[in-house]
C-alpha positions in Angstrom: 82.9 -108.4 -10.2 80.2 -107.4 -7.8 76.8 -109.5 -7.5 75.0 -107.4 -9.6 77.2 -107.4 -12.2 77.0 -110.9 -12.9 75.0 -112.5 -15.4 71.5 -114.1 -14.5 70.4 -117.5 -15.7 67.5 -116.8 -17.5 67.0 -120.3 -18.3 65.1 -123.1 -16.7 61.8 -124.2 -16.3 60.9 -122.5 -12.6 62.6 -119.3 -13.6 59.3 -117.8 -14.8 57.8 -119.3 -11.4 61.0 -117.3 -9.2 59.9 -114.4 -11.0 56.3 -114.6 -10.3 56.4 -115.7 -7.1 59.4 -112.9 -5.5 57.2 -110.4 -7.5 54.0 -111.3 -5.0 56.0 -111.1 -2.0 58.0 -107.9 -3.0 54.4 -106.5 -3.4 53.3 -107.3 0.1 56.3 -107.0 1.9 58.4 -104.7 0.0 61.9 -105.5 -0.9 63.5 -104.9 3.0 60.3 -107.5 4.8 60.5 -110.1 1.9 62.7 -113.2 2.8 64.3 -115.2 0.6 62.4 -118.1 2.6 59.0 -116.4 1.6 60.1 -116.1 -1.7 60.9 -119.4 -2.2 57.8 -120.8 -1.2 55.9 -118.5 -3.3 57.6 -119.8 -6.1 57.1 -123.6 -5.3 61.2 -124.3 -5.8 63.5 -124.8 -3.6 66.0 -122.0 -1.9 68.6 -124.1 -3.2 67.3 -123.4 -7.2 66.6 -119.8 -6.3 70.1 -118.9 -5.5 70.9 -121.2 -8.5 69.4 -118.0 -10.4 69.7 -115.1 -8.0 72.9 -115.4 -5.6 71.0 -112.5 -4.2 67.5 -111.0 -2.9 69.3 -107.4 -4.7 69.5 -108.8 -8.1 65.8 -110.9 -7.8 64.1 -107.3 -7.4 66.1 -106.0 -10.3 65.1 -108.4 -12.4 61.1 -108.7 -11.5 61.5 -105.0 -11.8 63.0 -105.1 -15.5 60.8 -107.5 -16.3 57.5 -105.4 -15.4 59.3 -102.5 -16.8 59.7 -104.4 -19.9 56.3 -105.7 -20.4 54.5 -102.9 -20.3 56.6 -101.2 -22.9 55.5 -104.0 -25.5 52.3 -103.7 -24.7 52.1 -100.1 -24.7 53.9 -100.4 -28.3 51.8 -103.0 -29.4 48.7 -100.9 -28.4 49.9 -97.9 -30.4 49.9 -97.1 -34.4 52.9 -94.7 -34.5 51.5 -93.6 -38.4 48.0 -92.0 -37.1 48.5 -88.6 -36.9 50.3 -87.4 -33.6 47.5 -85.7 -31.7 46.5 -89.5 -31.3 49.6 -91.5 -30.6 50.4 -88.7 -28.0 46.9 -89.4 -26.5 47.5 -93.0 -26.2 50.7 -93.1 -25.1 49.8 -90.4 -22.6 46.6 -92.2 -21.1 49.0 -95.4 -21.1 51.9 -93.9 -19.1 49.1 -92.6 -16.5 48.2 -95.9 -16.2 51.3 -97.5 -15.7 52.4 -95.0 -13.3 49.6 -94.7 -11.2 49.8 -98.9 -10.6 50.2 -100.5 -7.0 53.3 -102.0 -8.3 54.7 -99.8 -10.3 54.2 -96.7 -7.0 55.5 -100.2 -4.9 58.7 -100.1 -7.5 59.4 -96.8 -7.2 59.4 -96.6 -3.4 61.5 -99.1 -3.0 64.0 -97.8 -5.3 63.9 -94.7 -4.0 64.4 -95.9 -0.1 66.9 -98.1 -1.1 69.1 -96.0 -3.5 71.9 -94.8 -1.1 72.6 -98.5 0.0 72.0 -100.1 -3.5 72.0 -97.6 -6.3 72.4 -100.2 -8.9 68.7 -100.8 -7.7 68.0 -97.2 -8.7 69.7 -97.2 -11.9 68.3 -100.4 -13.3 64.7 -99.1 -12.3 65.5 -96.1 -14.6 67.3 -97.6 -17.2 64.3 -100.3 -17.8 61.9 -97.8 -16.7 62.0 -94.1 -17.4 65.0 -94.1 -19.7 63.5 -96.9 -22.4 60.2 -95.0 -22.7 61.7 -91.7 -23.4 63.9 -93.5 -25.7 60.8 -94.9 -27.2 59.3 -91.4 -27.4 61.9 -89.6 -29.0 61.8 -92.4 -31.7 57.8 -91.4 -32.3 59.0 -87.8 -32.4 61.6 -88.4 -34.6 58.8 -90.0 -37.3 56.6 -87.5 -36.6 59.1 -84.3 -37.5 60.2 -86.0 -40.5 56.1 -86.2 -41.8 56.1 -82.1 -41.3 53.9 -83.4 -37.9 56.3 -81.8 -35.4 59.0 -78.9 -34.9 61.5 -79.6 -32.6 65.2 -78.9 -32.0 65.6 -80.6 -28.8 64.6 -84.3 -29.2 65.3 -85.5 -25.9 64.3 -82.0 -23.8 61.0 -82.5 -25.3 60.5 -86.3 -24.6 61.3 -85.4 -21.4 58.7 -82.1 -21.5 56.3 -84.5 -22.5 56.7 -87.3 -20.2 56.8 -84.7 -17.2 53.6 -83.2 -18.7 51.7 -86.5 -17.8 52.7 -87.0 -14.6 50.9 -83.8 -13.7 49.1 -83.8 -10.2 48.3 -87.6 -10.4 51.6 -88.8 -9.9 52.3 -86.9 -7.0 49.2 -87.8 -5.3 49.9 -91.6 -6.0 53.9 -90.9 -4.6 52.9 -89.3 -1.3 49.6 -91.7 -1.1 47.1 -89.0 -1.7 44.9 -91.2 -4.2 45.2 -94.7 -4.8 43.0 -94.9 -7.5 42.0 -92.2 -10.1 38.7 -92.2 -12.9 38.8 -91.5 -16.3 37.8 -87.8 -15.8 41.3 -87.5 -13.9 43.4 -88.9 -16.1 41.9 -87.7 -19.1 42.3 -84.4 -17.8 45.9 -85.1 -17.4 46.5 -86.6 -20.2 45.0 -84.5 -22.6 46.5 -80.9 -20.7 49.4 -82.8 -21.9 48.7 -83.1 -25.1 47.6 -79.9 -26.0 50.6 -78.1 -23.8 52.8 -79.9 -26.1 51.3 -79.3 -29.5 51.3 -75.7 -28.8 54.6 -75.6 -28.2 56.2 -78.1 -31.0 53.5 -78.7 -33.2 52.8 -77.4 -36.8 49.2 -76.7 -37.1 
């Protein structure tokens, strides 16, 4: 069994501190400059109970990434009413993915990934299983509901989720990948975000 195959110890009072504190450092020194010395101090623990969680500075950024990954998807779900009518839960979810996208740490995550993915492609596919995979997975759940109301006409669930999801990276995320824009206003990503919206209605809505 390789290292990242192994289980992590998510128990333990300093585990939330480990996270918090490799997540600050992995920010400003990306995953290649942050030591596991850094790290430590960060967290206020000892290198000693850092390896006692992570054998690893591989499986650390996994995890804070998975973790990020993973809290924004509850609150993007707890931000969203899946029964109003799907013009607006497309809106929402659509201004809330350009958000989450467009963050320093989430462009930060997906650099990293990216460099890193020939030499650790389990870094890679955790990033898109926590990431991209769980919100299209979300999305196809939203779709689902919505065909079965008469809302929606699809035959493709997942083609469309990932229609949809493409639709909202439009311009923006590009600009944010190559370091184009850092920061974007409302009339940017509203423009975005409800291009995508309407693109998508007229193709597989009802009305």
């Amino acid at each position: 069994m390789d290292q990242a195959s192994k289980p992590i110890k998510r128990t333990g009072r300093k585990f939330d501190q480990v996270l918090s504190g490799a997540r600050d450092v992995f920010m400003r020194d990306g995953f290649e400059g942050a030591s596991v010395d850094d790290i430590a101090k960060a967290a206020s623990v000892s290198k000693a109970t850092l390896y006692s969680y992570f054998p690893d500075k591989q499986l650390l950024f996994m995890e804070v990434a998975s973790a990020e990954c993973n809290r924004q998807a509850v609150d993007t779900l707890a931000m969203i009413d899946r029964t109003a009518p799907v013009r607006d839960v497309l809106t929402m979810a659509a201004r809330q993915m350009i958000t989450i996208f467009t963050t320093r740490f989430s462009q930060r995550i997906f650099r990293v990934c990216v460099a890193e993915a020939d030499r650790f492609p389990e870094l890679g596919r955790k990033f898109y299983e926590s990431g991209p995979a769980a919100a299209r997975g979300h999305l196809i759940d939203f779709l689902t509901e919505a065909q079965t109301r008469g809302e929606l006409r699809i035959s493709d669930m997942t083609l469309a989720a990932d229609q949809f999801l493409e639709l909202c990276k439009a311009d923006i995320f590009a600009r944010a990948v190559f370091g184009i824009s850092s920061s974007f206003t409302t009339e940017e990503t509203d423009r975005v975000a409800l291009g995508a919206v309407e693109t998508f209605l007229a193709r597989y809505g009802t009305e």
